[in-house]
Structure formats: C-alpha cells, structure tokens
C-alpha positions, 0 to 999 in steps of 0.5 A: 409837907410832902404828903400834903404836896403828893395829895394835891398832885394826885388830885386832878381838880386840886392840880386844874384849881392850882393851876387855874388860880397861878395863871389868874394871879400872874395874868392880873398882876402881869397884865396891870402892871403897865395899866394906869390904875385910876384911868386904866385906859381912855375915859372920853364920852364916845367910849362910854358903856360900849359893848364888847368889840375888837377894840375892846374885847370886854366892852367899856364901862360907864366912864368909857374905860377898858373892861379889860384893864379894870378887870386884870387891876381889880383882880390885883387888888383882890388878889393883894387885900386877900393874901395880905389878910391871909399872911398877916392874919395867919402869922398872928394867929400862929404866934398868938395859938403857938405861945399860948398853947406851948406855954400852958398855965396862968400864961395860957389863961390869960391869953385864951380870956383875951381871945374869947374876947375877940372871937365874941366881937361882931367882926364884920359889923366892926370893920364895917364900923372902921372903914365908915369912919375912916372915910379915905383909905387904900388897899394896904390900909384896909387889908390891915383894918380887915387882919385886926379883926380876923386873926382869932380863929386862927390863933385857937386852931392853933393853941388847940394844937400846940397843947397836943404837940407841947404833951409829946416826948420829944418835947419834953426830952428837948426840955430836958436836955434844957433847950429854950422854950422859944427854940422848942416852939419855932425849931421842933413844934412849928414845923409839926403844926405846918400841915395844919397851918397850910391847909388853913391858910388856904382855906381862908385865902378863899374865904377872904376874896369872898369877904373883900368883895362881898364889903365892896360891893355892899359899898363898905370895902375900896373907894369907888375910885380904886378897882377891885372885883368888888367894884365891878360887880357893885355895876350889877347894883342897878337893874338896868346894868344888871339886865343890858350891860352884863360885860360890866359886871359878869366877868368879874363875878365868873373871875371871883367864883373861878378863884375861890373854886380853884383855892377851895379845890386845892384847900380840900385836897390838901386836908384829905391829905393832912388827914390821912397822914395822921391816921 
C-alpha cells in the first residue's frame, strides 16, 4: 500500500485528479446537506428556465428550482449510488474470488460454474429489467439492485489471484504450523491481494458514475423526482433544451467528465505502481 501511495504522490495528474475529486465530493455532500431534496430551492412559475444571474449563478430549471442546489444534491447522489456499488460489490466480489481460490478442488469448481453463470448473464439489460418492474425505488434500493448484478468480475480477478498466493511457502508453512483456513485467508493472503483490490476498486468507482448516469439518463436509473447527474443532463433530451438552455444540462456532464477523469487518473497511477512493484 505504501508504494501504491508513494505512485500516486509522485504523479502530478494522479495528485491534481485526487484532489479534484476529495473537493467535488465534500463540495456536494457539504453543500446539499441544508438543501431540501425534492425542492431544492424555489419552485414558483417567475423562476422557471432563468438563465444564470446573481441570484442564480447557474440559471433555474424547468420547474424555477436552483441549478446550483440541483447539482451539489445529483452529485451526491451519484456520488452514494457509485461508491455504495463499488464497496458493496468490491467485498462480495473479494470474499467470493478469495474463498474460491484459496480453497481449490471440488469447492473451487462449484464455485467458478456458478460465476460462469453470472458473468454470461446480460448484466445490463437485466437491471434494466429489475428497475422497470420495480416502478418505485430510491438511491439505497437501486444502488443494491445494481451491486447484485456487478459483483462477478471482481470475484474472478480475485479467485485468479488467491490461487497464486494459496501456491506460496509462507502459505503452506502457515498450514503447517496448523493455522485455520479462515485466519490464513483474511490475516496473511488478503493483505497480499490489497494492491490489486485498491486499484480495481478505483477503477470501477469511475466505471459505476459512468453506468449511474448513463441509466438515468436513458430513463431506467432515479425517478425523475430524485436528482442525480443523471437527471440533469436527461434535460439535453430535447433539442430545444439542448440548444437554448445549455445551464440546465452542461454542468452536469463537465461534473461527470471531471469526476471519472479524476478517478481514472489516480486508478491509472495506482496500477503503474502495482505493476512495478511486482517486478
């Protein structure tokens, strides 16, 4: 971990991206918490689709609330749906690869047969499916919809690794010396594999504000009455908004492009380092 970190520090883009990204969070979790989510500001006719002013530096939209407010709670929410996924996705995906891999045989088997299962179902098109039958759902509910169905690839990154680690000679002098199985994996060969799942993790934490946006703005992600950045640039559906009333929309697709460039960068950093540790 500390040559992962030394990487990142001695990468000006990975440092900039890894700060840009700490004062977007704190900026929309700071910034909403006073905001009142489902008005999140005025909602009178004389406010509706005002271009940005003094008294609302980022226009109004279409029902006259504060683009302002709409962005730091839709960056919120992206925010909590993407790094809910990418925890809670992460650590099945761990446990799953981790257990698999160290326990090999019949077990192993078993397991990879039912992830081949997974990683063979259409993923996308089935949390399509989930959310369009659910019909009324909020941020926790479809952050867990979207972690039942992405947990897989992780889980064979890491089985791949812990058969690497469970072939090791301080792992089977651990088995000799008769240390549990279960101390084995989470004291000696976890920590081992924490390079790997940091840069992963990072990774997807990019990869899952690109898939929560991209599924509400398609009209499949948050209800219309719950902002996300999603939401916002769905505004750019219709032309007319797109072309007259680009406050409405704009600054949410720069916010989304800032955050995965900032996460990418630091990913990227933190794999060159991985990799050249392990040379």
């Amino acid at each position: 971990m500390l040559d992962l970190w030394r990487g990142i520090r001695g990468d000006r883009a990975a440092v900039a991206g890894l700060w840009m990204f700490a004062v977007i969070a704190a900026a929309a979790f700071l910034a909403s918490a006073g905001i009142d989510e489902y008005r999140a500001g005025f909602v009178v006719p004389e406010f509706m689709n005002l271009p940005p002013s003094r008294a609302f530096p980022l226009g109004t939209d279409p029902a006259g609330r504060c683009m302002v407010g709409r962005l730091m709670l839709g960056a919120r929410n992206s925010l909590l749906i993407a790094g809910t996924v990418t925890v809670l996705s992460g650590a099945a995906g761990i446990l799953y690869g981790l257990v698999s891999g160290f326990a090999g045989g019949i077990v192993d088997n078993a397991m990879m047969r039912l992830l081949d299962f997974f990683l063979m179902l259409p993923s996308l098109l089935i949390i399509i499916a989930v959310l369009s039958m659910l019909g009324d759902y909020g941020v926790w509910q479809f952050s867990l919809i979207m972690t039942a169905f992405l947990w897989a690839d992780r889980a064979r990154l890491l089985r791949a690794k812990a058969l690497q680690q469970a072939g090791l000679d301080y792992v089977a002098a651990s088995r000799t010396l008769g240390t549990p199985r279960a101390v084995i994996m989470l004291r000696e060969v976890l920590p081992n594999l924490a390079p790997v799942i940091t840069v992963n993790m990072t990774l997807t934490l990019a990869s899952n504000i690109g898939l929560e946006t991209g599924l509400t703005f398609l009209g499949y992600g948050l209800p219309i009455g719950t902002p996300s950045l999603g939401t916002l640039i769905s505004y750019a559906a219709v032309p007319t908004v797109m072309l007259t009333r680009p406050w409405q929309w704009l600054p949410a697709a720069m916010l989304v492009f800032v955050m995965m460039l900032s996460v990418y960068l630091v990913g990227q950093a933190a794999g060159r380092a991985a990799d050249s540790s392990n040379t």
